[in-house]
FIKOLZA-1660 file (N, C-alpha, C; in steps of 0.1 Angstrom, whole numbers, plus 5000, padded with zeros to 4 digits):
% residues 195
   i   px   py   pz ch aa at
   1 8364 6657 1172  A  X  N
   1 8361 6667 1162  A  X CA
   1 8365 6681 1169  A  X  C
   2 8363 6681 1183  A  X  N
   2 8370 6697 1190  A  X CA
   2 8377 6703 1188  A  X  C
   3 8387 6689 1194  A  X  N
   3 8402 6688 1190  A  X CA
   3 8408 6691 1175  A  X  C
   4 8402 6687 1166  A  X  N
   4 8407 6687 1157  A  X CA
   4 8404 6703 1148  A  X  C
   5 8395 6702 1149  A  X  N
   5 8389 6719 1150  A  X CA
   5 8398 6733 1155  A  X  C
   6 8402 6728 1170  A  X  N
   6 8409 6740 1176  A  X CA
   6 8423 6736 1174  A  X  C
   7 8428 6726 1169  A  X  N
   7 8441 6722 1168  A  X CA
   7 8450 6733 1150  A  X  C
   8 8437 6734 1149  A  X  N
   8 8436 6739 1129  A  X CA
   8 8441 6755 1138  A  X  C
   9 8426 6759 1143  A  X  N
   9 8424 6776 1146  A  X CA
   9 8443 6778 1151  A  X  C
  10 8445 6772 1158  A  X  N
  10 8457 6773 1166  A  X CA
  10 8467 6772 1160  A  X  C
  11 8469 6762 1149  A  X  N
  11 8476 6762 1143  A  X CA
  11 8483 6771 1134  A  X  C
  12 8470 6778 1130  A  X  N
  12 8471 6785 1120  A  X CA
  12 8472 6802 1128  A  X  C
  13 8469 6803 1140  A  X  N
  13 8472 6814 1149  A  X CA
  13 8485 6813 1155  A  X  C
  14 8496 6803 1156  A  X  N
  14 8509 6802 1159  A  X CA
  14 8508 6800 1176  A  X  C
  15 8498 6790 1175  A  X  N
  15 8497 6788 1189  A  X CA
  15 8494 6777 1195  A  X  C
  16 8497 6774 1205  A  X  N
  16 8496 6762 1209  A  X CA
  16 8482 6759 1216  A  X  C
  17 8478 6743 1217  A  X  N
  17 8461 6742 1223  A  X CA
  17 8464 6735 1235  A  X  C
  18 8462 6744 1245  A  X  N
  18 8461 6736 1259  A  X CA
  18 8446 6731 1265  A  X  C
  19 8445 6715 1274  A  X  N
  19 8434 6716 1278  A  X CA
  19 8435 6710 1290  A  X  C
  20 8426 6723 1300  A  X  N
  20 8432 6725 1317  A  X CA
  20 8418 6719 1319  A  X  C
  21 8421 6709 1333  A  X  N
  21 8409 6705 1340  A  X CA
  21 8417 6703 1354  A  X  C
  22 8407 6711 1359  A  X  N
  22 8406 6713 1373  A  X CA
  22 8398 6705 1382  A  X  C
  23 8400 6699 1394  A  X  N
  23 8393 6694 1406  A  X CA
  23 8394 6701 1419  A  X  C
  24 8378 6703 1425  A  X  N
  24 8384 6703 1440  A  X CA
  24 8369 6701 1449  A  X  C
  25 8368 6706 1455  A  X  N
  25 8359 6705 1468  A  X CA
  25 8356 6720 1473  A  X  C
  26 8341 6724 1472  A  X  N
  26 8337 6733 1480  A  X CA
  26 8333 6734 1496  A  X  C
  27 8337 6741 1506  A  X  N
  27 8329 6740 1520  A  X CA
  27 8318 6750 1524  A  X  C
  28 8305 6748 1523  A  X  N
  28 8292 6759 1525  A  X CA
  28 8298 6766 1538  A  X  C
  29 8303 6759 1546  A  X  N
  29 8301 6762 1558  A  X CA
  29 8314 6767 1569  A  X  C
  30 8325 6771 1559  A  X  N
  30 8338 6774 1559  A  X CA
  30 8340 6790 1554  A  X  C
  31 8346 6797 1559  A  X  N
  31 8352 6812 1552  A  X CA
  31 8363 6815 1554  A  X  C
  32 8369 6822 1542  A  X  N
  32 8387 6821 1537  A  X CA
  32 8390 6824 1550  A  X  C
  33 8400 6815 1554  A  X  N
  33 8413 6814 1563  A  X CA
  33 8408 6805 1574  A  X  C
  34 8394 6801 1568  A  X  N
  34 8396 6789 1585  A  X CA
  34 8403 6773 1580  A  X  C
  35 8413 6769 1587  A  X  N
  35 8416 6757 1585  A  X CA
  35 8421 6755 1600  A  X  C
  36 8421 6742 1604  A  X  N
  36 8420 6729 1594  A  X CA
  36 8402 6730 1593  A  X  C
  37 8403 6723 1583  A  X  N
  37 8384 6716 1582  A  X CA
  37 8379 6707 1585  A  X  C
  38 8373 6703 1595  A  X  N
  38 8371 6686 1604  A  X CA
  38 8367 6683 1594  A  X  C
  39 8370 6665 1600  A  X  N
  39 8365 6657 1592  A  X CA
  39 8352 6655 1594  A  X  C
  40 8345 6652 1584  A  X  N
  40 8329 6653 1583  A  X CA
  40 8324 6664 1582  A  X  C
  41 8330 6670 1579  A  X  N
  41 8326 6683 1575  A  X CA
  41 8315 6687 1556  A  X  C
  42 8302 6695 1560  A  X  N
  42 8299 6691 1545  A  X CA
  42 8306 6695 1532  A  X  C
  43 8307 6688 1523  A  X  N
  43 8315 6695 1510  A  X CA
  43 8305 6696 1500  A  X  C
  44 8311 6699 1488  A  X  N
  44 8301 6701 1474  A  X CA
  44 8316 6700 1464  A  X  C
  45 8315 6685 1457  A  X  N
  45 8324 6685 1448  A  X CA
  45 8323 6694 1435  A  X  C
  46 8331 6696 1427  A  X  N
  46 8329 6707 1416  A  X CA
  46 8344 6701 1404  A  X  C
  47 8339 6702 1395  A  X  N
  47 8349 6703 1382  A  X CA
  47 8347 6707 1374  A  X  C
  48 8359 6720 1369  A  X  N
  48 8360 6728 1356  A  X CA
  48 8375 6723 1347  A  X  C
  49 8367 6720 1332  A  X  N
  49 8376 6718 1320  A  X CA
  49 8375 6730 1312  A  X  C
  50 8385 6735 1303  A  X  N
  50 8380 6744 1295  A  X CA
  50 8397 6743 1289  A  X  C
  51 8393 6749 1273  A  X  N
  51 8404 6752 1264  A  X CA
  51 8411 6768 1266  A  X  C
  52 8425 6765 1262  A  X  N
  52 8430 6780 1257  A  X CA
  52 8442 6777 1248  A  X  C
  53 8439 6787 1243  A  X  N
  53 8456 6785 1235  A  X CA
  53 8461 6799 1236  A  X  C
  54 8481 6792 1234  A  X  N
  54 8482 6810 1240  A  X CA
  54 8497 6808 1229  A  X  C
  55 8508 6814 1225  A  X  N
  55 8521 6812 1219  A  X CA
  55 8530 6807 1231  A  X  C
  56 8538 6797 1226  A  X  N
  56 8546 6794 1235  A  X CA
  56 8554 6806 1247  A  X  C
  57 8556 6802 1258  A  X  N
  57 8558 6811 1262  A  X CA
  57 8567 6810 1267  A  X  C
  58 8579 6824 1267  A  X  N
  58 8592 6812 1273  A  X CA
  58 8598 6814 1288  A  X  C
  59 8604 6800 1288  A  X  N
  59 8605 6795 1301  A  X CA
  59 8613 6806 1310  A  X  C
  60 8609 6806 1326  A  X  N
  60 8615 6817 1332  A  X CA
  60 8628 6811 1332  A  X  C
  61 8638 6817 1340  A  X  N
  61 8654 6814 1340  A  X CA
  61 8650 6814 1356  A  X  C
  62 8664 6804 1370  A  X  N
  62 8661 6805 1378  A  X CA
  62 8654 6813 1386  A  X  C
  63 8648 6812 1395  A  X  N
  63 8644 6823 1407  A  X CA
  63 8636 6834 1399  A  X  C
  64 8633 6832 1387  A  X  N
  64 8628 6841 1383  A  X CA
  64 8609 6842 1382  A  X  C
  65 8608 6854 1386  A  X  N
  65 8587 6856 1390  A  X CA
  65 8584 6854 1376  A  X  C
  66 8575 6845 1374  A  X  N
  66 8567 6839 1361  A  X CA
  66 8549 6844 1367  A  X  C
  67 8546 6849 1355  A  X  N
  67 8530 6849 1353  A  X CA
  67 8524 6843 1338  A  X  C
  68 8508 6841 1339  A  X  N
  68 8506 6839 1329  A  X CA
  68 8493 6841 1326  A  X  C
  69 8487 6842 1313  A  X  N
  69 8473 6842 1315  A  X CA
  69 8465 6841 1301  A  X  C
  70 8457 6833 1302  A  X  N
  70 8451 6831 1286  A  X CA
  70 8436 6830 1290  A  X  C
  71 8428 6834 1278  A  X  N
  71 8413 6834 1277  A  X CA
  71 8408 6817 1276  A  X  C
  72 8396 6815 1283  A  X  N
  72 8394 6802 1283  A  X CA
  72 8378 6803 1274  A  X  C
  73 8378 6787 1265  A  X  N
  73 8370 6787 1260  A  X CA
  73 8363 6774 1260  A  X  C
  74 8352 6768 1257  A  X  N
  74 8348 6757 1255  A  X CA
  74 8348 6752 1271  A  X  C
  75 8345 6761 1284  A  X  N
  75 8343 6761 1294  A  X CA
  75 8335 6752 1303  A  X  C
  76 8332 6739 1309  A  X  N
  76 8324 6732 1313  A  X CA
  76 8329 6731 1330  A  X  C
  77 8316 6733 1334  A  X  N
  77 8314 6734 1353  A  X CA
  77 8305 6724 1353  A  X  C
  78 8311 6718 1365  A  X  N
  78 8301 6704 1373  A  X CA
  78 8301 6709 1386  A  X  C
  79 8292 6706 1391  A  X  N
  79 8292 6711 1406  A  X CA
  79 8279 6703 1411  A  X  C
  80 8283 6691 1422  A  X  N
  80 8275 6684 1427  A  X CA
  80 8267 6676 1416  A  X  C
  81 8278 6670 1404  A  X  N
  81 8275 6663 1394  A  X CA
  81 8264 6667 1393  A  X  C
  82 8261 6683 1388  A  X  N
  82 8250 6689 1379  A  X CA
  82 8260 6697 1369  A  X  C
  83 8260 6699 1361  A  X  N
  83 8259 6708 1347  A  X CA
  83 8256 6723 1348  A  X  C
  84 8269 6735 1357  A  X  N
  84 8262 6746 1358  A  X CA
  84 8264 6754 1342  A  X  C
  85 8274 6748 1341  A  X  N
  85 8280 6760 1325  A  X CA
  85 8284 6749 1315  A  X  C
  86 8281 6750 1301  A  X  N
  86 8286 6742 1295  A  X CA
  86 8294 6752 1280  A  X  C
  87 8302 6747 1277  A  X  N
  87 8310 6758 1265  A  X CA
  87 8308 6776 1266  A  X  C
  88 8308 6774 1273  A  X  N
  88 8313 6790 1278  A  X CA
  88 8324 6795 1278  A  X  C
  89 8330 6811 1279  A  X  N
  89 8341 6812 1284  A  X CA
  89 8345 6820 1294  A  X  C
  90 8359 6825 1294  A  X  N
  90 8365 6827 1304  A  X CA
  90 8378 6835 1306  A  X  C
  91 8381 6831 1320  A  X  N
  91 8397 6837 1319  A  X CA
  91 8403 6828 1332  A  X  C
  92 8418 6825 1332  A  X  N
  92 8425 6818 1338  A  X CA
  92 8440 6824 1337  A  X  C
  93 8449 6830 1352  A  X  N
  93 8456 6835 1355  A  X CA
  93 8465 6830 1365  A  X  C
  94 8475 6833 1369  A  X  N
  94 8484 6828 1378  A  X CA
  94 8500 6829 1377  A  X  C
  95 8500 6832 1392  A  X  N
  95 8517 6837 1393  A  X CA
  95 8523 6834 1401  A  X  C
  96 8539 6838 1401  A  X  N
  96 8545 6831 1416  A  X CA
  96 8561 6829 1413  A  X  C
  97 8572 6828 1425  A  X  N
  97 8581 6827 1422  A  X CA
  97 8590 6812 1426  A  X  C
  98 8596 6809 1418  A  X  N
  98 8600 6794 1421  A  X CA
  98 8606 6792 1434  A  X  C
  99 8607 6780 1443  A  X  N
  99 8614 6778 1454  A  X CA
  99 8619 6764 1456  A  X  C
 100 8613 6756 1448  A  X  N
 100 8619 6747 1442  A  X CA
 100 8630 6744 1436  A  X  C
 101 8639 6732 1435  A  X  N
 101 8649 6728 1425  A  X CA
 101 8643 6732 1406  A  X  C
 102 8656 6735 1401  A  X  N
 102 8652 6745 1392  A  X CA
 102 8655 6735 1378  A  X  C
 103 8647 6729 1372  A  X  N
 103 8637 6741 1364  A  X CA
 103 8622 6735 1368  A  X  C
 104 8625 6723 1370  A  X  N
 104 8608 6723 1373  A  X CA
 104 8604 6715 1388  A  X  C
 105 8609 6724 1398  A  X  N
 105 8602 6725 1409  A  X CA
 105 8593 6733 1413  A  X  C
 106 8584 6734 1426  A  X  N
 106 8575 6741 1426  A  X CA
 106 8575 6757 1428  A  X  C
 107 8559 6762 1426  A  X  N
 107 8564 6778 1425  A  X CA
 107 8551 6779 1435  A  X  C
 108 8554 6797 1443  A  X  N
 108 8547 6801 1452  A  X CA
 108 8550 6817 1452  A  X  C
 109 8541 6824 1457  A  X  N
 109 8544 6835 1467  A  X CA
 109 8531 6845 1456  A  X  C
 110 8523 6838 1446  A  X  N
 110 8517 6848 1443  A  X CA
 110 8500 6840 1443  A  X  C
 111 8495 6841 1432  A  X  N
 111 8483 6837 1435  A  X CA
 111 8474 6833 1426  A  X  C
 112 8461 6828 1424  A  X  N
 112 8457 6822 1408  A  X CA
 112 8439 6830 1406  A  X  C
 113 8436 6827 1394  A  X  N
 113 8421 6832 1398  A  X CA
 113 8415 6828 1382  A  X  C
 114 8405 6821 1384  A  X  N
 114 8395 6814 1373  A  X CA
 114 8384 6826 1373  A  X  C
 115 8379 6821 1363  A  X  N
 115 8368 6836 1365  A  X CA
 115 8358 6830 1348  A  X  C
 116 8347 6827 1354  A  X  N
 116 8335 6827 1342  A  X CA
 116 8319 6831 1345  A  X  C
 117 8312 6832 1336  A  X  N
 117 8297 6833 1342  A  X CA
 117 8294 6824 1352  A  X  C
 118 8294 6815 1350  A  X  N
 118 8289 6809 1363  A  X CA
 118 8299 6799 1378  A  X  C
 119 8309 6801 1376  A  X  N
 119 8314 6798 1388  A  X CA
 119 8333 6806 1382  A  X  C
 120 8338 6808 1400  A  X  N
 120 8350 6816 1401  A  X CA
 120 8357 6811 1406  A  X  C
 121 8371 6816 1410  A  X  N
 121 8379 6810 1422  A  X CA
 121 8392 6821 1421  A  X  C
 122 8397 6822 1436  A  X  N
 122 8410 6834 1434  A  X CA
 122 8417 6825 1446  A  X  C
 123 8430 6827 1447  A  X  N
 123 8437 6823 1463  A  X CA
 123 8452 6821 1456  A  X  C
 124 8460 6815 1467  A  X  N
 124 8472 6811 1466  A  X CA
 124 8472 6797 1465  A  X  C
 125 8484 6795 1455  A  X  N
 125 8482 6778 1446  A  X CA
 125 8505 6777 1452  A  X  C
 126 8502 6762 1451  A  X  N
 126 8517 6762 1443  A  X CA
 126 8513 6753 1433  A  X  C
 127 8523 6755 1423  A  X  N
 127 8521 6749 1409  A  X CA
 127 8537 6745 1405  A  X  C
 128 8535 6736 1393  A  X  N
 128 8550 6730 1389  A  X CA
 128 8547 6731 1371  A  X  C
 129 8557 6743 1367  A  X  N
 129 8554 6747 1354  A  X CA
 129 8563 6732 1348  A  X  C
 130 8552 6736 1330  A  X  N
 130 8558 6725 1319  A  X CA
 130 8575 6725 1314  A  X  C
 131 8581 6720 1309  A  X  N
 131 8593 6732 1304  A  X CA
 131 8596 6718 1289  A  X  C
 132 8598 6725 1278  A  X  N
 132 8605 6738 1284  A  X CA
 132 8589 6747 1276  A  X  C
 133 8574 6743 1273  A  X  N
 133 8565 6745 1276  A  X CA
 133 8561 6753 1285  A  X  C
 134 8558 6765 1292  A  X  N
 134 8555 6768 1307  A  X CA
 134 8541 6764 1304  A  X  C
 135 8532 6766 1299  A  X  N
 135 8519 6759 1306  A  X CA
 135 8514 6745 1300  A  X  C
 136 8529 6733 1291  A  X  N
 136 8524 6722 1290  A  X CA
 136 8519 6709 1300  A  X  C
 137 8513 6707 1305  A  X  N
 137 8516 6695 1312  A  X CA
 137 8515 6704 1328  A  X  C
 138 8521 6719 1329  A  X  N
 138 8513 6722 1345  A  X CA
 138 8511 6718 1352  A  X  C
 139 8511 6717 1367  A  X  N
 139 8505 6715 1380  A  X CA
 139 8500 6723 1385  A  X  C
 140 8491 6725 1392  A  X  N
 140 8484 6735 1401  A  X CA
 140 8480 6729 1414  A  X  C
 141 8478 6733 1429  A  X  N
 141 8470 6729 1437  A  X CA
 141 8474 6744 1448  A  X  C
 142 8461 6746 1452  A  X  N
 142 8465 6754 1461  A  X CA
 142 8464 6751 1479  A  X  C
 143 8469 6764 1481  A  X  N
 143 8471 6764 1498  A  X CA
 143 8457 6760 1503  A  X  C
 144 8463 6749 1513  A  X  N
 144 8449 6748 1521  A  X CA
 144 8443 6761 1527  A  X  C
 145 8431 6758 1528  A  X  N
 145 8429 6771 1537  A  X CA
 145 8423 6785 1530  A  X  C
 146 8433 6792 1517  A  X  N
 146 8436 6800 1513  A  X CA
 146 8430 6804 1500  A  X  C
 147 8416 6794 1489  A  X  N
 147 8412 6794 1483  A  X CA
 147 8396 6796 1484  A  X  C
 148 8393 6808 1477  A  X  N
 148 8379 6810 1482  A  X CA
 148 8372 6810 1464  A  X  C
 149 8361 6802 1469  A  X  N
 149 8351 6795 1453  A  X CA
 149 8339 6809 1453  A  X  C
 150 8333 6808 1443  A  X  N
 150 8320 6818 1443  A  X CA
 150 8316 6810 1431  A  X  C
 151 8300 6809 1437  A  X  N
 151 8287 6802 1424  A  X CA
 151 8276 6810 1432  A  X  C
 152 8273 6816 1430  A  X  N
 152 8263 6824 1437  A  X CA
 152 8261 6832 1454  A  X  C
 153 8277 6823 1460  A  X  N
 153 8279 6823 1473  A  X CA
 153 8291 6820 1475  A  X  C
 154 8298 6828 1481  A  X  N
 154 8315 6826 1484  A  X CA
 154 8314 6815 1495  A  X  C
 155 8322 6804 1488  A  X  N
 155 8326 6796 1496  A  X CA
 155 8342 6793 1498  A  X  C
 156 8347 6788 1510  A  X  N
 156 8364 6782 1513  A  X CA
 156 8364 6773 1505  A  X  C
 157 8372 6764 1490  A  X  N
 157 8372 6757 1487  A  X CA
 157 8391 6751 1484  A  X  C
 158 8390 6743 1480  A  X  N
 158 8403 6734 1476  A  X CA
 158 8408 6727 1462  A  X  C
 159 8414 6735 1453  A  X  N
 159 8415 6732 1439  A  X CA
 159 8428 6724 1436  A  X  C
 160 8430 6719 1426  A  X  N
 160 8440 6713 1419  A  X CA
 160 8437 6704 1403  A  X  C
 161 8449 6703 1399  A  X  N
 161 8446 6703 1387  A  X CA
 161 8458 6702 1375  A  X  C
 162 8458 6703 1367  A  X  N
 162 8469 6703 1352  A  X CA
 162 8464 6705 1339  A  X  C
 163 8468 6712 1335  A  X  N
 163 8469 6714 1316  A  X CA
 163 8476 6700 1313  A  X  C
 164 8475 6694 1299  A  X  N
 164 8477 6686 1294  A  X CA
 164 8483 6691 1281  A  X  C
 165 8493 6683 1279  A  X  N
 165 8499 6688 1263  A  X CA
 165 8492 6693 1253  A  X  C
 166 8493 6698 1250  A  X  N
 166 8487 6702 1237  A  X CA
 166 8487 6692 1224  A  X  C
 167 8474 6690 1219  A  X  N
 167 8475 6678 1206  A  X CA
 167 8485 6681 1198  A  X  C
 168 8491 6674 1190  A  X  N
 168 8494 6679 1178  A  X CA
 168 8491 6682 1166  A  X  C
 169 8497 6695 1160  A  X  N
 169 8489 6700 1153  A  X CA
 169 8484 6694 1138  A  X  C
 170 8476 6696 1130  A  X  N
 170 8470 6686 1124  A  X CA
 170 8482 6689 1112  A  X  C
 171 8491 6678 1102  A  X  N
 171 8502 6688 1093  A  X CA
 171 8493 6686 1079  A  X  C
 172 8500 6696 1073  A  X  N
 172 8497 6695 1057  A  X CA
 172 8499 6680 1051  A  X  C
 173 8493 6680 1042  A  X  N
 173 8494 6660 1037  A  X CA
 173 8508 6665 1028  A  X  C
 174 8514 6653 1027  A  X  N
 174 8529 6653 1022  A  X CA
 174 8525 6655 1004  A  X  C
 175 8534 6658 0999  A  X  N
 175 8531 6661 0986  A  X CA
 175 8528 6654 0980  A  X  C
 176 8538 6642 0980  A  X  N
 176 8528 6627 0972  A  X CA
 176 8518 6625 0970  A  X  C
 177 8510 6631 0987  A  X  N
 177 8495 6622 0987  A  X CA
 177 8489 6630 0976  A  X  C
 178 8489 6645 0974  A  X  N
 178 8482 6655 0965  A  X CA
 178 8486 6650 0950  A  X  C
 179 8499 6646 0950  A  X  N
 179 8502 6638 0936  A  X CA
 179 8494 6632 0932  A  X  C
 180 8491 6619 0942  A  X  N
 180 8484 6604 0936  A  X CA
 180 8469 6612 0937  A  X  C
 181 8466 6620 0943  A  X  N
 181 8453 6623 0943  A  X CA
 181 8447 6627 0932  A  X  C
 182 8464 6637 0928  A  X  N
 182 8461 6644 0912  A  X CA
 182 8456 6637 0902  A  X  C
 183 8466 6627 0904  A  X  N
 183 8469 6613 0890  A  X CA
 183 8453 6607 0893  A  X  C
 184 8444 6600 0902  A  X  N
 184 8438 6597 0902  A  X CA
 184 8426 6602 0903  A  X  C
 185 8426 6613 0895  A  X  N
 185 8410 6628 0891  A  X CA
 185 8416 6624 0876  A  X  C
 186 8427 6630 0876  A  X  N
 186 8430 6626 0862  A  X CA
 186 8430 6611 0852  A  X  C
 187 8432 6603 0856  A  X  N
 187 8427 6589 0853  A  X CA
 187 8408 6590 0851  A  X  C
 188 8404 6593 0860  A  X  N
 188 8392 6591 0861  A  X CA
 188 8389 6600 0850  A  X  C
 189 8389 6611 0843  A  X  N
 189 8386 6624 0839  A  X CA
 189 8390 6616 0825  A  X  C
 190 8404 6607 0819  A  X  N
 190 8408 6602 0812  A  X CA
 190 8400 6594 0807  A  X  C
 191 8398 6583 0816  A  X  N
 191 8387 6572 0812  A  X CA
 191 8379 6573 0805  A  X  C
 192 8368 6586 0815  A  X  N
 192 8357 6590 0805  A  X CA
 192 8356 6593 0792  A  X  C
 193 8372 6601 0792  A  X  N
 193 8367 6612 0779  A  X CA
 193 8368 6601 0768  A  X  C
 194 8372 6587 0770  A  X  N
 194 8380 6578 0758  A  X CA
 194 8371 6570 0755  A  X  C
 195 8363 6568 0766  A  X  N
 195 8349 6561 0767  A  X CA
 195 8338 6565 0755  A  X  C
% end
């Protein structure tokens, strides 16, 4: 029913419906730039899903610096399989320039940043845009090392993740169906009156 809900709003806003879920791991006991991170080291697993729709956007041309950024909605945080945020919203941003084989190799040199009431994240990612979609289907993961989480306490953490295509959007019923629908109010309407 979400889907079908925001696939209409979107629809009808000339926009497309993306839905991003993110994974990664936080370290309590880690601060931005220490790596490597032993093993056995404690973590705190974490996952954020959340919607956005934004208009197609169009694809950079080689070597060219791409950014991007849409409001996030219908926002849900797990963190140590508890429930910190549920349909909330948000914001989700990210930039960088390609160094990969072109058109959809990876990108780098800029940086990403989630941001809601109750949990954040900012650092350097490389990501592998959709095309000719830029945010369909997405990759994200960022630099070890170089991602720092906040939920009440800045932690070193490690994200990654992908947007998924966008549903399709729900279409108008073909005219026919409205025809036979006609014909059969009117039948029924007929019946009675002869009755």
């Amino acid at each position: 029913m979400r889907y079908l809900l925001l696939a209409l709003i979107a629809s009808t806003a000339q926009a497309n419906l993306y839905d991003f879920a993110l994974q990664g791991t936080y370290y309590p006991d880690y601060v931005l730039g220490t790596f490597p991170i032993e093993t056995g080291s404690a973590y705190v697993p974490f996952t954020v899903t959340f919607l956005a729709n934004s208009p197609v956007l169009p694809f950079p041309t080689s070597g060219e610096y791409f950014s991007a950024s849409v409001n996030a909605y219908d926002v849900d945080v797990i963190i140590g399989g508890e429930i910190i945020e549920q349909g909330g919203t948000g914001a989700f941003a990210f930039n960088g320039v390609q160094f990969g084989p072109y058109p959809n190799g990876d990108w780098i040199g800029g940086g990403w940043s989630f941001d809601t009431q109750a949990f954040s994240f900012g650092g350097t990612e490389d990501f592998a845009l959709g095309n000719p979609d830029p945010l369909s289907g997405a990759h994200y993961n960022d630099e070890p090392g170089e991602t720092l989480c906040y939920s009440g306490a800045l932690y070193l953490c490690d994200v990654g993740g992908a947007s998924v295509d966008p549903p399709a959007t729900v279409p108008e019923p073909p005219v026919w169906v409205l025809s036979l629908a006609g014909l059969a109010a009117f039948g029924r309407r007929f019946r009675y009156a002869s009755s």
